[in-house]
VOBA-1610 file (N, C-alpha, C; in pm, whole numbers, padded with zeros to 5 digits, always signed):
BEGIN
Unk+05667+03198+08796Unk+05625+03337+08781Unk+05588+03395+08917Unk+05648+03532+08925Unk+05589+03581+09092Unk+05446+03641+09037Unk+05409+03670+09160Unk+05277+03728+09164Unk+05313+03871+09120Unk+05383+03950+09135Unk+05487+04079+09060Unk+05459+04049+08897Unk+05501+03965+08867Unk+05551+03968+08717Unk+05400+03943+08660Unk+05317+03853+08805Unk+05177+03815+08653Unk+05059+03943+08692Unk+05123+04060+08789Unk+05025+04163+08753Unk+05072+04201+08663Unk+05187+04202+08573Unk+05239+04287+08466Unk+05171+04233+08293Unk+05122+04080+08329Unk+05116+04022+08244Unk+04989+04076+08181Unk+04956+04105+08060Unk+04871+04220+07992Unk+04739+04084+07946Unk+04633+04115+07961Unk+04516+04067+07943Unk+04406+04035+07828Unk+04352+03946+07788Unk+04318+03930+07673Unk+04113+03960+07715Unk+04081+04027+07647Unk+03921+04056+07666Unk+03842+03892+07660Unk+03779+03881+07764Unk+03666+03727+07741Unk+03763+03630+07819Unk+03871+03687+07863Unk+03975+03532+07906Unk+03943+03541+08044Unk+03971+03440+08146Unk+03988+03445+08291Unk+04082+03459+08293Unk+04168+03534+08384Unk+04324+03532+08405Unk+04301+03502+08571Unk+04398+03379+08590Unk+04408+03376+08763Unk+04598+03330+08770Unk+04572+03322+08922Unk+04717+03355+08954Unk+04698+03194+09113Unk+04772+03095+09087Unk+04736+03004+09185Unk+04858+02904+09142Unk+04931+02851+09283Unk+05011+02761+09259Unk+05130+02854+09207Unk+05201+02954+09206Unk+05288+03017+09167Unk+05313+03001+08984Unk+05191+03014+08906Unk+05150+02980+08782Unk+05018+03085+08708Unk+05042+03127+08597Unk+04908+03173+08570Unk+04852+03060+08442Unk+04727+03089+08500Unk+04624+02976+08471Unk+04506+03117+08376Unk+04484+03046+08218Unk+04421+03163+08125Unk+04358+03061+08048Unk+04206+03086+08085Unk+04152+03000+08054Unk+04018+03094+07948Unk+03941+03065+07897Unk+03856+03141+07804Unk+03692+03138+07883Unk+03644+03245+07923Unk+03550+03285+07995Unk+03396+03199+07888Unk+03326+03151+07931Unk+03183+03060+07833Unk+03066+03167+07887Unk+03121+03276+07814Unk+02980+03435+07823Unk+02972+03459+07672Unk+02878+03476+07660Unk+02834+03568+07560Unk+02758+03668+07510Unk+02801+03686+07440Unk+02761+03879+07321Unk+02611+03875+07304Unk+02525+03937+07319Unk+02430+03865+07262Unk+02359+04039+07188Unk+02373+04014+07103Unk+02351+04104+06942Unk+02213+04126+06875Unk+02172+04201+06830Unk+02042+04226+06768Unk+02062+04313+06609Unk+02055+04262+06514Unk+02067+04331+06390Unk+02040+04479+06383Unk+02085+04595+06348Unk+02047+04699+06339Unk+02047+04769+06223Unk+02099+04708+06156Unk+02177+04770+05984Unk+02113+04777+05854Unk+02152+04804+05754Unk+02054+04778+05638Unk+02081+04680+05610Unk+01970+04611+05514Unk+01993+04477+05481Unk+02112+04450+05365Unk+02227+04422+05374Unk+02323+04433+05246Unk+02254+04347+05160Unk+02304+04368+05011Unk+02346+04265+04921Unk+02341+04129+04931Unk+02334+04009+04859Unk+02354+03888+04894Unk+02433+03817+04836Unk+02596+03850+04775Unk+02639+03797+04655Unk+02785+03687+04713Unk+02764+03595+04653Unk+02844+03510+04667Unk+02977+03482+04572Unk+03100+03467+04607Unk+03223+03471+04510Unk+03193+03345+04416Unk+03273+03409+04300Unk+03226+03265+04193Unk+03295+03129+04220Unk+03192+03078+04176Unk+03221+02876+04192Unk+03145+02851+04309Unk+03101+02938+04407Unk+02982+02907+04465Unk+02852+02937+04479Unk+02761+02865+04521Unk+02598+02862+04509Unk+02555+02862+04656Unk+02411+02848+04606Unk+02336+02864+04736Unk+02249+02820+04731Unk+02211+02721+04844Unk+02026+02646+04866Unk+02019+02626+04995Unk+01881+02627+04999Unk+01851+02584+05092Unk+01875+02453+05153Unk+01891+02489+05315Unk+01897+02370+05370Unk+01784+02284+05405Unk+01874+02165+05408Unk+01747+02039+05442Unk+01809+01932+05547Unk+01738+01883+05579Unk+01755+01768+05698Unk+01894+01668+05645Unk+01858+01667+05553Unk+01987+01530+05454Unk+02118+01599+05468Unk+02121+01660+05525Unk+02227+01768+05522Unk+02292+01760+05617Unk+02250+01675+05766Unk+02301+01710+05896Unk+02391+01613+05863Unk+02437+01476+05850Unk+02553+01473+05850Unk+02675+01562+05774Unk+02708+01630+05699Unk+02768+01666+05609Unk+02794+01800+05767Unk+02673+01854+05794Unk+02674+01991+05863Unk+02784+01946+05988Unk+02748+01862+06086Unk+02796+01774+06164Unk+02990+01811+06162Unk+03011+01746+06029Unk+03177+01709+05996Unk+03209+01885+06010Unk+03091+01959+05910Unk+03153+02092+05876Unk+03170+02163+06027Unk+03066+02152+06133Unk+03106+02259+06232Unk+03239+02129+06303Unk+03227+02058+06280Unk+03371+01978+06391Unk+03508+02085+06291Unk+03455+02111+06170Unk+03562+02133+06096Unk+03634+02305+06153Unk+03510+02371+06105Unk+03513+02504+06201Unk+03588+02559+06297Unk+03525+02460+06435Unk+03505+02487+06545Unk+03616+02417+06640Unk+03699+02349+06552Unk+03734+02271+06678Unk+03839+02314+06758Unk+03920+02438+06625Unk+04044+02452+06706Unk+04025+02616+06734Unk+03837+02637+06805Unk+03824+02780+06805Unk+03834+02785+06988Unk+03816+02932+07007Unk+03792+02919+07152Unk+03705+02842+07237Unk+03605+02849+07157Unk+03476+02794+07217Unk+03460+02654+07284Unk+03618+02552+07246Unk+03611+02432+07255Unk+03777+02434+07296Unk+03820+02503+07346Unk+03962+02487+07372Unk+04043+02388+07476Unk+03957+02396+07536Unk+03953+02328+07656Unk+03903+02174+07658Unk+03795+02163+07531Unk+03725+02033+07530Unk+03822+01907+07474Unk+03767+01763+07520Unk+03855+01687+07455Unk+03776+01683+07290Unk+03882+01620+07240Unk+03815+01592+07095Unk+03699+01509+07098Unk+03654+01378+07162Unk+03536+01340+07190Unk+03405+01438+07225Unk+03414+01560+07339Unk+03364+01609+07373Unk+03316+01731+07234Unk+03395+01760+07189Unk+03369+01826+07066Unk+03278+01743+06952Unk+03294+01639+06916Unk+03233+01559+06816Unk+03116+01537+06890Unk+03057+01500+07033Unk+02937+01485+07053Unk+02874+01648+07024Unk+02895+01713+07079Unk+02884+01835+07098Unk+02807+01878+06934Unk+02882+01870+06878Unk+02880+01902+06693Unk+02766+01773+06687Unk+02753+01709+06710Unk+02630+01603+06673Unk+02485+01672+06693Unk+02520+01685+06894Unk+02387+01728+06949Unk+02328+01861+06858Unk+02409+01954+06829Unk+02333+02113+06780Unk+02306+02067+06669Unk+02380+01983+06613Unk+02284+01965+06472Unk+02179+01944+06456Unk+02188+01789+06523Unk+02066+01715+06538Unk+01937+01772+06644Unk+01980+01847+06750Unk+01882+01933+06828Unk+01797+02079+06712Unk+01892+02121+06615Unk+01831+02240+06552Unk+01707+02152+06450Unk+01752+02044+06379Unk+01619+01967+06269Unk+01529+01914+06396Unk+01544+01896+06507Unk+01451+01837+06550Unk+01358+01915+06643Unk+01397+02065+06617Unk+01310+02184+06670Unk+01362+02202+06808Unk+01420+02140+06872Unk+01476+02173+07047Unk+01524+02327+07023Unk+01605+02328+06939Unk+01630+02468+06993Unk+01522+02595+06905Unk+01401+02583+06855Unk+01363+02674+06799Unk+01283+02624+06675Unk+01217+02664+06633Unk+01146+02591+06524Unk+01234+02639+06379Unk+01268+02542+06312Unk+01360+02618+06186Unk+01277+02645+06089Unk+01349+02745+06048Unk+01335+02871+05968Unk+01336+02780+05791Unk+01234+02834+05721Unk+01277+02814+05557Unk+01395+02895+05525Unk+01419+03013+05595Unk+01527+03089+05528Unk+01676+03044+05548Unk+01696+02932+05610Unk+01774+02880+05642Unk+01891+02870+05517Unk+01988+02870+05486Unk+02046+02865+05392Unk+02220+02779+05434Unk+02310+02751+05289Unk+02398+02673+05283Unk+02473+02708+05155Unk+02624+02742+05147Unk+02728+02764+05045Unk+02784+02620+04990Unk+02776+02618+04884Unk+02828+02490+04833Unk+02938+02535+04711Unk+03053+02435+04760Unk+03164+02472+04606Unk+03210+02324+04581Unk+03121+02296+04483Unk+03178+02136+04434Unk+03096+02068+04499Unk+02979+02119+04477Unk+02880+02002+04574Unk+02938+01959+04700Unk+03029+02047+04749Unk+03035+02062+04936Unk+03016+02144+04990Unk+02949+02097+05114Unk+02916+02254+05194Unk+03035+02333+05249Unk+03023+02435+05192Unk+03135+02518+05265Unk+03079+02575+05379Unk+02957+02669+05375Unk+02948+02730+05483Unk+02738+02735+05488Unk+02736+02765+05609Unk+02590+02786+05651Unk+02524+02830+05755Unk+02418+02885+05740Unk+02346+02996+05832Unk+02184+02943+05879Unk+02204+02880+05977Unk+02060+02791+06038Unk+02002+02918+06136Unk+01882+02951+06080Unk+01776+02984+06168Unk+01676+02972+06233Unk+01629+03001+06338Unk+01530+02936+06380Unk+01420+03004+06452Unk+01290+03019+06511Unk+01202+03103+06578Unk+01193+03032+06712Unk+01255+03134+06809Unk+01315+03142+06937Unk+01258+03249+07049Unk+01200+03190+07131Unk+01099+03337+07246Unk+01028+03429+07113Unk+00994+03369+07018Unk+00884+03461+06937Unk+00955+03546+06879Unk+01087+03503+06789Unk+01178+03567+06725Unk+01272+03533+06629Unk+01276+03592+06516Unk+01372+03514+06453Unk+01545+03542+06492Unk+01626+03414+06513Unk+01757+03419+06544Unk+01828+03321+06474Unk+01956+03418+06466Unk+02057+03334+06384Unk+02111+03260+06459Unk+02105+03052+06474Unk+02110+03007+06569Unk+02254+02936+06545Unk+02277+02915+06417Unk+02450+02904+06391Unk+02502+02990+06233Unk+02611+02954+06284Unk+02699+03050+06152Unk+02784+02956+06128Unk+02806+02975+06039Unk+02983+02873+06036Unk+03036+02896+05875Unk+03113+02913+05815Unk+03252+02883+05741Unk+03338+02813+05751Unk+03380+02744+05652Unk+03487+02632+05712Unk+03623+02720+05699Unk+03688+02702+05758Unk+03866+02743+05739Unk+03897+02807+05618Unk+03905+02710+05537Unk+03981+02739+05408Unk+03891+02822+05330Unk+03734+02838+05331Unk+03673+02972+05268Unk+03616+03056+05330Unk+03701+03089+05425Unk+03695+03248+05499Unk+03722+03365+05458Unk+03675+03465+05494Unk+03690+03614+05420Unk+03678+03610+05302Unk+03592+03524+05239Unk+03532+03547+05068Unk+03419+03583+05079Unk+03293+03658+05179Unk+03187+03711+05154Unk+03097+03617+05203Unk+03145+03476+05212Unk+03018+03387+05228Unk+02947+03422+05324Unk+03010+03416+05452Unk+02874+03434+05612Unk+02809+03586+05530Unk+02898+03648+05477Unk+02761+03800+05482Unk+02693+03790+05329Unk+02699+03681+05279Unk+02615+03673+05157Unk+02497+03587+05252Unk+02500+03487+05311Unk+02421+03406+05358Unk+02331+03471+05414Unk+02380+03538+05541Unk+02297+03625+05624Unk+02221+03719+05579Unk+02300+03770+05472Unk+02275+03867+05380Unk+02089+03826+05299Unk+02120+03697+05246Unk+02060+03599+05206Unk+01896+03599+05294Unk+01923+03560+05384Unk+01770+03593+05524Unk+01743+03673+05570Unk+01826+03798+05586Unk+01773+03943+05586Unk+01688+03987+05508Unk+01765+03931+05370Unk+01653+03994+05249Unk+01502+03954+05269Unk+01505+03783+05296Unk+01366+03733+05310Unk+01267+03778+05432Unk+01381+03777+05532Unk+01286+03894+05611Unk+01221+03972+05648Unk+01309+04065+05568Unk+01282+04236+05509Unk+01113+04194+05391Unk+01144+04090+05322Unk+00968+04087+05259Unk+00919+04048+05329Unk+00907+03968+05431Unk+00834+03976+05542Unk+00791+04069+05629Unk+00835+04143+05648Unk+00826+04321+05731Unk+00875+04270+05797Unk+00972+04185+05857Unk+01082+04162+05965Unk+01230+04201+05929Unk+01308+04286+05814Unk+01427+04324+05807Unk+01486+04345+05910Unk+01458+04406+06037Unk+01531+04451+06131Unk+01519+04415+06300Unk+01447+04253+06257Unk+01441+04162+06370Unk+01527+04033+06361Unk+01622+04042+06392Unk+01732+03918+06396Unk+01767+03958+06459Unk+01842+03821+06588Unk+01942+03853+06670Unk+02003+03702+06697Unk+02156+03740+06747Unk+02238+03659+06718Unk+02320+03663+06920Unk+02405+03539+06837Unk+02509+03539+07005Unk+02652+03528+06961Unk+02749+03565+07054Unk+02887+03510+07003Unk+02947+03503+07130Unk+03082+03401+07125Unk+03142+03379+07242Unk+03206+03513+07258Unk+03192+03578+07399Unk+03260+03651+07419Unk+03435+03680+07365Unk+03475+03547+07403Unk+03656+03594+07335Unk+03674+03544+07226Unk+03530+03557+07118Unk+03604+03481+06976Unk+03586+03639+06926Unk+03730+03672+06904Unk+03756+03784+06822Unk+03679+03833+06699Unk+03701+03726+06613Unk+03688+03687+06444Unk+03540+03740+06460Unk+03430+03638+06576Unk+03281+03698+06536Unk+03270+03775+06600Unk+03299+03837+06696Unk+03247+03956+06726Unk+03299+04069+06667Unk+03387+04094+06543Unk+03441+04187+06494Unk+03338+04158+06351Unk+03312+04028+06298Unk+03198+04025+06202Unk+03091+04047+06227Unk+03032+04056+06305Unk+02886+04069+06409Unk+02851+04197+06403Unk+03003+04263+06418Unk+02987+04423+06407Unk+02969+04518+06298Unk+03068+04440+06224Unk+03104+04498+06071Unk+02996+04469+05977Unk+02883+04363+06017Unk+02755+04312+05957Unk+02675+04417+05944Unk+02641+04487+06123Unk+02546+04545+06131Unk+02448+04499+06253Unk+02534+04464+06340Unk+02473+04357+06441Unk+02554+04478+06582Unk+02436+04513+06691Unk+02447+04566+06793Unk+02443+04530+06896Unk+02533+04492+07013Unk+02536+04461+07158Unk+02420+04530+07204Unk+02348+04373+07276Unk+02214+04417+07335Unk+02305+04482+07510Unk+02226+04611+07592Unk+02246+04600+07767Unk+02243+04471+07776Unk+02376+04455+07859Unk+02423+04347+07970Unk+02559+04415+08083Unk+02449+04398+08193Unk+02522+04494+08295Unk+02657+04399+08316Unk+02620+04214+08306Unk+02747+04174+08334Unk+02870+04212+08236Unk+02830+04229+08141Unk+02971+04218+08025Unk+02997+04360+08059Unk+02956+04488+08049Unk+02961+04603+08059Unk+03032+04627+08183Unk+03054+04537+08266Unk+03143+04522+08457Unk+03262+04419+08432Unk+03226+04337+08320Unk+03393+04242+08284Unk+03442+04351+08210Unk+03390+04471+08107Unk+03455+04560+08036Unk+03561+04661+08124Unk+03522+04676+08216Unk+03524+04795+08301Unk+03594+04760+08401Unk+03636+04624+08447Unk+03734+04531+08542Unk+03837+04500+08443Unk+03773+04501+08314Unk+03952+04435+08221Unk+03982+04575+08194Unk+03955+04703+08187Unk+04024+04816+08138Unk+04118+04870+08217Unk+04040+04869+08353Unk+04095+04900+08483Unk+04257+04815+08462Unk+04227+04710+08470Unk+04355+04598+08500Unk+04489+04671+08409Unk+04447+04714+08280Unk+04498+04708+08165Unk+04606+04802+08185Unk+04517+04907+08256Unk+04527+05082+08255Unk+04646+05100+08396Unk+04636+04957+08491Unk+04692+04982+08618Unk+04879+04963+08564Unk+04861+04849+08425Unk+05031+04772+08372Unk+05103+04943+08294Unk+05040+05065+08315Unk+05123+05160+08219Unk+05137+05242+08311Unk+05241+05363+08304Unk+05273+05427+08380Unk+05178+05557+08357Unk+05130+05603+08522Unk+05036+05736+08549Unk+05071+05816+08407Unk+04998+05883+08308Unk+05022+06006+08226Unk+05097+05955+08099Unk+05129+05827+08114Unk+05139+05793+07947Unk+05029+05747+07902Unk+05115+05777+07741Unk+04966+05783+07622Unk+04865+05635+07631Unk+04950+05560+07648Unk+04880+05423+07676Unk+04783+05444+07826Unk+04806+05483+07897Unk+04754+05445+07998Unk+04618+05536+07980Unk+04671+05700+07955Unk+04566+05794+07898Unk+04423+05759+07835Unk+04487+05632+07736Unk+04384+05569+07647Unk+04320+05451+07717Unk+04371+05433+07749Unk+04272+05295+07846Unk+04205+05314+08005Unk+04256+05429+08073Unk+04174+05464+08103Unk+04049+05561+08072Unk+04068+05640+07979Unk+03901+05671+07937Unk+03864+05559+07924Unk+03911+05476+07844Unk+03817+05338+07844Unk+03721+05250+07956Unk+03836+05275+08028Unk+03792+05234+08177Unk+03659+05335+08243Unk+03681+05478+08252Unk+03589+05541+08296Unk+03439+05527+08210Unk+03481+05524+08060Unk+03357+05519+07988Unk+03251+05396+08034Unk+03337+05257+08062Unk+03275+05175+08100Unk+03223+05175+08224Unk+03262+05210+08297Unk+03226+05286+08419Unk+03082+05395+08435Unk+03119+05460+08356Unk+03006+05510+08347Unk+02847+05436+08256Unk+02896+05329+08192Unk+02806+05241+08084Unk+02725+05151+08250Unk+02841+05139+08328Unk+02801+05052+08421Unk+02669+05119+08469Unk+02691+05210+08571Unk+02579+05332+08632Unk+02464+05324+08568Unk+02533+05371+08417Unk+02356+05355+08332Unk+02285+05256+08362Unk+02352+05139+08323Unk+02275+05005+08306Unk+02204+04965+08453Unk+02297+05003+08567Unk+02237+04957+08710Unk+02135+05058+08726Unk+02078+05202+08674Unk+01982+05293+08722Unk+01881+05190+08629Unk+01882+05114+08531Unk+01786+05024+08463Unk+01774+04938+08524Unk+01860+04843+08557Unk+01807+04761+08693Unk+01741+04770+08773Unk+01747+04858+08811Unk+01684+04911+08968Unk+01570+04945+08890Unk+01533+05010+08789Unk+01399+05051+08735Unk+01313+04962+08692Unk+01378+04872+08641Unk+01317+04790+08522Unk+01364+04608+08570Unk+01439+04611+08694Unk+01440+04502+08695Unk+01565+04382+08623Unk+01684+04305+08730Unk+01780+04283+08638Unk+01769+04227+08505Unk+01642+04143+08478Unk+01695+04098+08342Unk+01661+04173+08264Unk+01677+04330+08252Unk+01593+04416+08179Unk+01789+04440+08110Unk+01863+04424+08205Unk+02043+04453+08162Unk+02106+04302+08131Unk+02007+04196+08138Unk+02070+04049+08143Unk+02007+03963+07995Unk+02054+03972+07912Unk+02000+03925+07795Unk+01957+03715+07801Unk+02111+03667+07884Unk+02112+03569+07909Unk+02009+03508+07986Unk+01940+03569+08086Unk+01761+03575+08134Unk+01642+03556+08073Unk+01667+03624+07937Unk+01577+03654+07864Unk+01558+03559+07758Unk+01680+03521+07726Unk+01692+03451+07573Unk+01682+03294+07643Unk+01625+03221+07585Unk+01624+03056+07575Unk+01749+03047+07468Unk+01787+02901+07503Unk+01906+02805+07427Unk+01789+02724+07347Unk+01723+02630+07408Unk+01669+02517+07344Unk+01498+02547+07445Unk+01440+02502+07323Unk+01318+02464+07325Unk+01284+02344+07394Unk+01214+02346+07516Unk+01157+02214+07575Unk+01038+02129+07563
//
């Protein structure tokens, strides 16, 4: 490939795109979304033949198999070997029951069809907050309601708590699937000056592959300028308030020490 042909080559949001060795090299960027509930609390209803309980410790192996099941052939691990994935799926399990990452939540919940877990929503209290610290669905019962019955599920308990509208969540930047559910939930991108400058560097790029005054290009550059201008905002907050006031990743802990 010339260096000609791989500016032409059109760009995927969250990916690295580089150009080295007369080859492009597209690898998946390890940033993330990081989200704060804003929405009403939906409904909590689950499709028939499945239930719902709470989770419990007896559970982590079963949880274990389910996120290897998930996750393995998602972005988030694309790159990893399969070993590296199976430890990986061990540690978050076993780190969330044993409080490292957050003290867990009773509202914690789990989909079962046939006395297997299909899917589940671990929470936990994190920098003095409640957060949704995994999600998961397995493959084969996706888009039946489960993640937004679940979630659905600890909102409600929240909401009697006078906390309805304190959850917040993360997602890999280039996993499509959650950040388009994240959205459609009711879940809002917290300021982050960095993602708001990868927005605004991938529009640019996008906007440079169409020709001046076509409709495509028309459209992606407003895009470009809007982000552009998102940028400005966020840096007059910086400068005011200090960067991690635009840096969520600053702010938020992973694991509890």
């Amino acid at each position: 490939m010339t260096f000609e042909e791989w500016n032409r080559v059109p760009w995927r949001f969250g990916w690295k795109h580089e150009y080295f060795g007369g080859e492009a090299h597209i690898t998946p960027r390890h940033d993330h979304v990081h989200v704060r509930f804003r929405g009403s609390v939906p409904s909590a209803e689950l499709p028939n033949g499945t239930s719902m309980r709470p989770v419990s410790p007896e559970d982590a192996p079963e949880l274990v198999e389910a996120f290897i099941e998930t996750f393995e052939d998602g972005v988030e691990f694309c790159d990893w070997t399969e070993e590296m994935t199976h430890e990986h799926a061990e540690m978050n399990i076993t780190e969330y029951f044993a409080g490292r990452r957050g003290e867990p939540m009773d509202l914690s919940c789990l989909a079962t069809e046939e006395n297997r877990i299909v899917g589940v929503a671990l929470l936990c209290r994190r920098d003095d907050e409640s957060v949704l610290d995994l999600l998961m669905v397995r493959p084969d019962f996706r888009r039946r309601g489960i993640a937004h019955a679940l979630v659905g599920s600890a909102l409600g308990k929240l909401r009697e708590r006078g906390e309805g509208k304190n959850l917040r969540s993360a997602h890999h930047v280039a996993n499509e699937e959650s950040t388009k559910w994240h959205r459609a939930f009711g879940f809002e991108e917290e300021p982050d000056l960095s993602l708001a400058r990868m927005r605004r560097f991938f529009y640019a790029h996008e906007a440079s592959r169409h020709p001046e005054g076509s409709e495509e290009f028309i459209r992606l550059e407003a895009l470009h300028e809007k982000w552009s201008r998102r940028v400005e905002e966020l840096e007059e907050i910086s400068d005011r308030e200090g960067f991690e006031a635009v840096a969520p990743v600053l702010r938020y802990s992973w694991r509890v020490r």
